[in-house]
C-alpha positions, 0 to 999 in steps of 0.5 A: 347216943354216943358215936362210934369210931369210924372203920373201913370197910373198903372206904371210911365209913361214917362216924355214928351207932347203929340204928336200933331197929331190930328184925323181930317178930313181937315178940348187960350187966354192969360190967360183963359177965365173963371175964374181959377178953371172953373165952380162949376156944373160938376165933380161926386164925386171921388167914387161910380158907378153913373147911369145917373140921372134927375135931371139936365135933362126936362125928367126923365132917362128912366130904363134901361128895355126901352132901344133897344140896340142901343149904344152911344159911346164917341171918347176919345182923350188921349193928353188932360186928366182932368189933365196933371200934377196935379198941380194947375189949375192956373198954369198947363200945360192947362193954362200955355202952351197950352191956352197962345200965347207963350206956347209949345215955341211958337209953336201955337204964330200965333194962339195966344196958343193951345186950347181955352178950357180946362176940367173942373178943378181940384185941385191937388190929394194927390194920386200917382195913379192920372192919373187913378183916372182921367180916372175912374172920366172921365168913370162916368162923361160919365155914368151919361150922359148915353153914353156906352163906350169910342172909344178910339183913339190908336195914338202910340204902348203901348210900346212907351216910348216917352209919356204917352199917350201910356199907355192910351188905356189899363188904360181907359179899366182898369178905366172902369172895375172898375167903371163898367164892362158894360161900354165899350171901343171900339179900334180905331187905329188911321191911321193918327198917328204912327199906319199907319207905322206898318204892318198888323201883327205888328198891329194885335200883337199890338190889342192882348193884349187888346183882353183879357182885360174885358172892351174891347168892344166885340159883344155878339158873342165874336168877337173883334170890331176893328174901325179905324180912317182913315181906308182908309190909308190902302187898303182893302186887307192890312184890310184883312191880318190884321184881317186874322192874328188876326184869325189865330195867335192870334185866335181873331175874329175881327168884322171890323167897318171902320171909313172913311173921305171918305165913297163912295170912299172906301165902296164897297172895304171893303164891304166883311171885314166888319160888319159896317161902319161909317164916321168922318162926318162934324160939320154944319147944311149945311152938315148935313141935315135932311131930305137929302136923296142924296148918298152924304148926312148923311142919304145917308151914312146910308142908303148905308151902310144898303144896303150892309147888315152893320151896321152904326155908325153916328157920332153925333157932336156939333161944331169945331173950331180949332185956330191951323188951323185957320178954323171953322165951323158954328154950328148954335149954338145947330142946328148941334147937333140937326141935326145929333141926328135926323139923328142917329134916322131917319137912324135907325143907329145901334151905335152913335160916339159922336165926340168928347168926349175930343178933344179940338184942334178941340174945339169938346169936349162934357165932362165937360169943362169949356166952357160948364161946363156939359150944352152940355151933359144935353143938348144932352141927349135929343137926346141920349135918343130919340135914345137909347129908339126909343121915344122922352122922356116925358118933366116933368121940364121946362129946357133952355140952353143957347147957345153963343159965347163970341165975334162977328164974326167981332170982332177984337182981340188984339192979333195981331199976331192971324192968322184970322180964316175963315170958312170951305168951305161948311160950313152954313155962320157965324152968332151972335146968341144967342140961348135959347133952351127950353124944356118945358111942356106946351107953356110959353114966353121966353125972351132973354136980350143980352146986352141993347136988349130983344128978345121976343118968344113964345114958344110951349110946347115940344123943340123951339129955341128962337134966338136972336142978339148977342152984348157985355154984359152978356146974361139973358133969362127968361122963364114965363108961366102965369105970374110966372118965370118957368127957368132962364139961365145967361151967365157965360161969357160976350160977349166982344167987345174987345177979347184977341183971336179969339174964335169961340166956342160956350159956353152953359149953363142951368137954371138946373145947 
């Protein structure tokens, strides 16, 4: 695998890639898709402390006076940064490596490379601190967005030297002090990386440090919120010596928020150590119903979990779709995130865990990227707000995203060596859809042109899918009301009958963009 240029994030850090472990339930092309140096709607300015903002949103940001404590976290992956070795977009790591066939020594050739997305770009900075410029600018990008905090995911110990990525967790507490002391960075040992393989004092040694640092996430008691991915690796008892050692030695209370792939298998035994819980959940409309009240379902989770006396943490989600695994899932374009934001609300569910902030080997980023540009944030705030206010928020700006894919599911593409990608069992089927979601304050008539073909809808005053058959070409939705245009989105990609890769992520964008 090739090596990375160092960076500091506070001191040098080492000179290698990341690891490839990846947080994630079981479940790029040649050059990139978008053009080099992406989309020119997304990144905040290098500077200052931006609160979110409206003008890019159909309702106005509510002051913070009406907020009810209820509190949105975005899982934050290290192995993918804005920029992994400030060179330019055009021929960094991202395009070179991990968005090509035969990059990382043809390590993803079956899957034709890596990722199929990518952060929104950057051009180089002239800053030897450039690796904590960029967690700071990531730290406002969540802010403007109206997220609270980062769970950032702990893949290895901070004295790792073999990558960089180890210092990452206690730089990203630090970027968050200096952009803004109330955004909080909650601790996520991930179980399925080299964490597993410590002891529970070992662990507790590793969690102490962080413990003293400001932006760290602690409840208004003082005690420590420690949320492990996979936390079921270990058995409760393991937990137990674990936070018992955190008590005694290091005299740090932890309040325990075990993240599960599992939930009812494992719930009643860490009953007793725990202050909430949560699950990784799945990302399509089938597994995430609303209305569902099952023991198995989302808002069965939940509502358990309230029985027991805990906290919930629901896991909001847009889409996945992993090349390097060669499986998908169908999100119904904006369905699965539209599901499971009502699911958060409908469950009273006390935290949210948006999954994933920056994953791009399980195509679950939300940040700014150049599939999505900052469309996917402008168009979950809607849901965001509605959960951190308890009211759907006023429509006072007629808004339409668009949502698509840039090819057919049966599209065959040239690259012949990438391995088929088949649906995730369980998963809603797979479907060509292009989707104009509208936020509109009063009814209006929204047409969709894919290609040679104009779908036609009504739209109601408040929040309509219009969806429409997917073929090649560009993509242009229009929204009338008495006869004048009130919003227009345009596909910033072609759907192409012809794809280098398959891609089976979903790109979006808006008339407010």
């Amino acid at each position: 695998m090739n090596a990375l240029p160092t960076g500091s994030l506070g001191e040098d850090a080492p000179n290698v890639t990341p690891p490839t472990t990846t947080p994630a339930p079981t479940t790029a092309p040649l050059v990139p898709e978008h053009p080099a140096g992406g989309r020119p709607d997304v990144a905040p300015p290098l500077g200052g402390r931006p609160g979110p903002t409206s003008s890019s949103l159909p309702f106005d940001v509510p002051p913070k006076s009406e907020l009810n404590g209820k509190l949105v976290f975005a899982h934050y992956f290290p192995p993918y940064p804005i920029s992994l070795d400030n060179v330019n977009p055009s021929s960094d790591h991202y395009a070179t490596q991990y968005l090509t066939a035969n990059g990382e020594n043809n390590s993803a050739v079956g899957q034709g490379g890596l990722l199929r997305d990518r952060p929104q770009t950057r051009q180089p900075l002239a800053d030897t601190q450039w690796r904590q410029r960029d967690l700071e600018n990531e730290v406002r990008q969540a802010i403007s967005a109206g997220i609270d905090g980062f769970s950032v995911d702990i893949l290895s110990a901070a004295s790792d030297t073999s990558w960089w990525g180890s210092a990452v967790p206690a730089a990203l507490i630090k970027a968050a002090a200096t952009v803004d002391p109330n955004f909080k960075i909650m601790l996520m040992p991930d179980m399925n990386s080299a964490i597993k393989n410590m002891s529970p004092a070992q662990l507790a040694a590793e969690m102490m440090p962080y413990a003293s640092m400001a932006s760290t996430f602690k409840l208004g008691d003082g005690r420590l919120v420690i949320s492990p991915f996979l936390a079921e690796v270990k058995p409760a008892s393991w937990w137990s010596q674990f936070i018992s050692i955190m008590n005694t030695s290091h005299h740090i209370e932890v309040a325990f928020v075990p993240v599960f792939l599992n939930t009812i298998a494992n719930r009643d035994a860490f009953a007793s150590i725990s202050y909430g819980m949560s699950n990784w959940g799945n990302r399509n409309p089938v597994d995430n119903p609303v209305s569902a009240s099952d023991p198995n379902s989302p808002m069965g989770l939940a509502a358990a979990a309230h029985a027991m006396g805990k906290i919930w943490m629901q896991p909001v989600s847009f889409q996945d779709a992993r090349p390097n695994q060669s499986i998908f899932d169908e999100a119904q374009n904006s369905q699965n995130l539209r599901n499971t934001w009502q699911i958060a609300m409908a469950s009273n569910s006390e935290w949210v865990q948006i999954s994933t902030w920056n994953d791009y080997s399980e195509g679950s980023s939300f940040a700014p990227s150049v599939g999505h540009g900052s469309a996917l944030l402008d168009m979950s705030a809607y849901g965001l707000y509605s959960f951190r206010t308890g009211t759907a928020p006023a429509i006072v700006r007629d808004t339409a995203f668009l949502s698509y894919r840039n090819q057919l599911v049966s599209a065959v593409p040239m690259n012949g060596s990438n391995v088929p990608m088949t649906l995730r069992p369980g998963s809603a089927p797979a479907r060509d859809t292009a989707e104009v979601l509208t936020y509109l304050s009063a009814p209006a008539v929204v047409k969709v042109t894919v290609g040679s073909t104009t779908t036609t809808c009504n739209a109601p005053a408040g929040v309509s899918s219009c969806l429409a058959p997917l073929q090649v070409g560009s993509i242009t939705a229009t929204v009338v009301r008495n006869s004048t245009e009130v919003a227009r989105v345009n596909s910033h990609a072609e759907v192409t009958a012809k794809p280098y890769n398959q891609n089976f992520e979903y790109l979006v964008d808006s008339s407010r963009r």
